[in-house]
N, C-alpha and C positions, 0 to 999 in steps of 0.2 A: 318270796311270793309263791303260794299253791299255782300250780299249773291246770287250765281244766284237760280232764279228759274228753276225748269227744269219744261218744258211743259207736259201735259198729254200726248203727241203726241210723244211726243221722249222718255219717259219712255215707251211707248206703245213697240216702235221700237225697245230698248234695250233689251225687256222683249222676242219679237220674233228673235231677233237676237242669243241670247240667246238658245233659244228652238232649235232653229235650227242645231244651231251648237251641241247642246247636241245630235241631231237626229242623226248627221254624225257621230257623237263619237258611240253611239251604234250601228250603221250601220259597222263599222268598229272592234270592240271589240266583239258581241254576233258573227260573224261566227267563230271567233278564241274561245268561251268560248265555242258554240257548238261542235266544232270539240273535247278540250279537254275533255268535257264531255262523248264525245263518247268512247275515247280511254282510260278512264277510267269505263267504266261502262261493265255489262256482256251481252254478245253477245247474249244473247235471247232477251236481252233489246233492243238490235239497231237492231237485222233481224223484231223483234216488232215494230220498229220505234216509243216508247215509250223514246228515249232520246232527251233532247231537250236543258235545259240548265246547267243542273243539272245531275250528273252520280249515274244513278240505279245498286243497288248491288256492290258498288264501289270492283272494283280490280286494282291490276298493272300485271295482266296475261299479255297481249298485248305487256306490257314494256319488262317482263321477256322473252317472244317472240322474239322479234327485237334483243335483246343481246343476245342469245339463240347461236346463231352463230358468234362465235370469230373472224371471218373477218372484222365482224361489226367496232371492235378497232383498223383494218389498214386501213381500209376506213377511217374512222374519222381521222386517222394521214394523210392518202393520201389527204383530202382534208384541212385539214389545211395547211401542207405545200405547198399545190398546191396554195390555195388562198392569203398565203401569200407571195409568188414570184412572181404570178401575179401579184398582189398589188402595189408592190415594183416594180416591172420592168415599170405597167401601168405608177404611178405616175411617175417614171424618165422619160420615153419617154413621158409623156403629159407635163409636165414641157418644158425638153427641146423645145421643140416643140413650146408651147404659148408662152416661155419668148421673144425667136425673134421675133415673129410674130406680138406679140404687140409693138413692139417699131418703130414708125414711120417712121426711120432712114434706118430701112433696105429694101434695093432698091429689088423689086420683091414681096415684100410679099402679097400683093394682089391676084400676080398668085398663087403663094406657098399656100394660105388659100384658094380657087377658087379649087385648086387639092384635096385637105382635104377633103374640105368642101363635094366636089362632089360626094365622096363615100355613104353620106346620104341619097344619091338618087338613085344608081345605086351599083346593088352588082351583082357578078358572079353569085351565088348559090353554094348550099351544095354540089353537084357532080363537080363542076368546085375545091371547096377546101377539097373535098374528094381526088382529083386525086394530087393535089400538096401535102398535104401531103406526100402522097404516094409514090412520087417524091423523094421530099424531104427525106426519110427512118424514117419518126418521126411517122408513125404508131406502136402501141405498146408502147410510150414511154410517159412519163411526160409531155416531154418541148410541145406535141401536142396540149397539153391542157391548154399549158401558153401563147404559143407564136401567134399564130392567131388572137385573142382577144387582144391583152396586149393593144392596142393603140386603141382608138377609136375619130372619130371627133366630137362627140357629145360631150365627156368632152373635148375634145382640144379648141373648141368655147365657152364652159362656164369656165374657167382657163383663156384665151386670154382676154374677155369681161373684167373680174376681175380684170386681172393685168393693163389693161388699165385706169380701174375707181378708182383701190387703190393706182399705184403703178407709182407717175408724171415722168413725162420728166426730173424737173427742180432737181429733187432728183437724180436721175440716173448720170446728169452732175456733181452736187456736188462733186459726188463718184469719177469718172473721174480724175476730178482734183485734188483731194489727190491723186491721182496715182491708184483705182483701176481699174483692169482689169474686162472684165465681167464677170468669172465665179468669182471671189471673190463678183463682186456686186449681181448675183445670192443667192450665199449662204450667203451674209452675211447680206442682205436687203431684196432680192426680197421674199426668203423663211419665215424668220421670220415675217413678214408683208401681209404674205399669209394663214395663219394656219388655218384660217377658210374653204377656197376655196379646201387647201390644204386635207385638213379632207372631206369635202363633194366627191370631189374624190375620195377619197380611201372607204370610204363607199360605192357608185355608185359602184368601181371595185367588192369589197371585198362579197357586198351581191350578184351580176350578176354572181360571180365566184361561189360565194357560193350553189347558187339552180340551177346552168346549169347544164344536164348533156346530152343533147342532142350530143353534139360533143364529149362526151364521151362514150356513145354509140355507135357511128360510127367508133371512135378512136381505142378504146380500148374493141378490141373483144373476145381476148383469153387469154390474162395477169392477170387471177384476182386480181390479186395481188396488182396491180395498177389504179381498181376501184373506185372512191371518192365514199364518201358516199351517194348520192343522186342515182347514178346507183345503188350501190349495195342493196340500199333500195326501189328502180323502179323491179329489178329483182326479189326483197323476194316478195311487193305486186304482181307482174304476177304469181310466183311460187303458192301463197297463192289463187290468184285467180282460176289456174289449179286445185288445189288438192279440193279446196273447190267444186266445180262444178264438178268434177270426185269422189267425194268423198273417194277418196284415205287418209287414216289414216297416213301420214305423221307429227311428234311430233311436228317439229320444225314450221310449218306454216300449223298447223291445224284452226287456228284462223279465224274468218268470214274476208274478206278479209276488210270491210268499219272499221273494229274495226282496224283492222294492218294497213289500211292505214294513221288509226287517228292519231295512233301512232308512224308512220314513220313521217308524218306532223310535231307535235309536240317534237318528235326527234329531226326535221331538223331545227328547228325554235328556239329550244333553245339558242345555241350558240351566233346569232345574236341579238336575245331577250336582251342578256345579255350584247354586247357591244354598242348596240347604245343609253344607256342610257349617255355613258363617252362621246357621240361626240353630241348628239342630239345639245348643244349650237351652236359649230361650225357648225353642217350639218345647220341649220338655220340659222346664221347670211350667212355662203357661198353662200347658194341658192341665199339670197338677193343681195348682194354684183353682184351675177354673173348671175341676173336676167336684170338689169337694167346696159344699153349702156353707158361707159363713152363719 
């Protein structure tokens, strides 16, 4: 067998492709290795502005800070179960939703994805779904902060695109004619032959739910109790910021506020850290899948 030669000119090219992409990897990696360096190191070190990638006079003060206040462990339950209702509700309503809309067959659906779709472009604003809420009596409550988000047209068009390029016509018929109905061809074809798309979804949902907390804010004013984590960790860094600046000796959030927000960061970022290692396959083959128009 002929061996190919590779040209000087495209080893050149591999060789900067190469670099490059290692550029964007530490473009992306040292601001996350500088912040944990911060929120581990001692706060004469970072008001010094001596931390950089690496943590001077290593401690876990900051950590034992953040847990300092036991609320901290019902916020973390409030937003787990918050995210995972989301989750669970977005994926049903974005399912539903795409599996008609891709299938050719049904008479409208152009206007029906034209109505969806539209939303992309034009939104009331935050005082227009501050007042329905409000309407509504779901201020103070959970479902506040599940039900306004749960469906979005952004993943309804990348789930649609998907089902259309993965998921034929001539398959669907097949089903038909053994006798199934569509919610059996749903769950017993369209889902398992979706798991990539599927998982990309619920990642999209699961992290967007995960670091919101702006509508929880607005939501949830006097409840603490029903705080997710990311408010309740917006509230310790303002507190930490007041006391620090009035220099009021308060135990619990005496901490320079850039070391406790390191540390709220890296708090909040654990979690997810730790599950998208089990989807990372499917988040990327999905992307592709629901990137490119059947």
């Amino acid at each position: 067998m002929l061996k190919t030669v590779r040209k000087p000119v495209s080893v050149f090219a591999d060789i900067l492709i190469y670099l490059l992409l290692l550029l964007v990897c530490f473009t992306c990696v040292l601001p996350f290795v500088h912040v944990l360096a911060k929120s581990l190191s001692n706060e004469a070190f970072v008001i010094a502005r001596k931390v950089f990638l690496w943590p001077k006079d290593f401690t876990f003060s900051a950590y034992r800070k953040v847990l300092y206040d036991q609320s901290i462990i019902r916020s973390m339950y409030i937003s787990i179960v918050m995210t995972s209702l989301f989750t669970l509700l977005g994926l049903f309503l974005t399912v539903c939703a795409a599996y008609p809309l891709s299938r050719k067959h049904l008479k409208g659906r152009a206007f029906f994805t034209f109505m969806i779709l539209i939303t992309l472009y034009f939104h009331g604003g935050i005082i227009p779904d501050y007042l329905l809420i409000h309407r509504l009596g779901l201020l103070e409550t959970l479902p506040s902060l599940i039900l306004p988000l749960a469906f979005s047209a952004f993943n309804l068009l990348i789930m649609k695109t998907s089902l259309q390029a993965g998921f034929s016509e001539s398959l669907e018929e097949a089903a038909r004619i053994e006798g199934a109905n569509y919610i059996r061809i749903l769950w017993s074809l369209v889902l398992p032959l979706s798991k990539p798309i599927i998982t990309t979804i619920a990642l999209f949902l699961a992290v967007g739910r995960w670091n919101a907390y702006q509508d929880a804010l607005f939501y949830i004013k006097q409840n603490a109790d029903l705080r997710p984590m990311q408010l309740k960790l917006y509230y310790l860094i303002v507190a930490a910021t007041e006391n620090f600046q009035s220099s009021e000796t308060v135990v619990a959030v005496r901490t320079n506020p850039e070391v406790l927000k390191a540390a709220c960061v890296m708090f909040a970022t654990v979690p997810i850290l730790c599950i998208y290692p089990f989807v990372q396959r499917y988040f990327v083959q999905g992307i592709m899948i629901g990137a490119v128009k059947g």
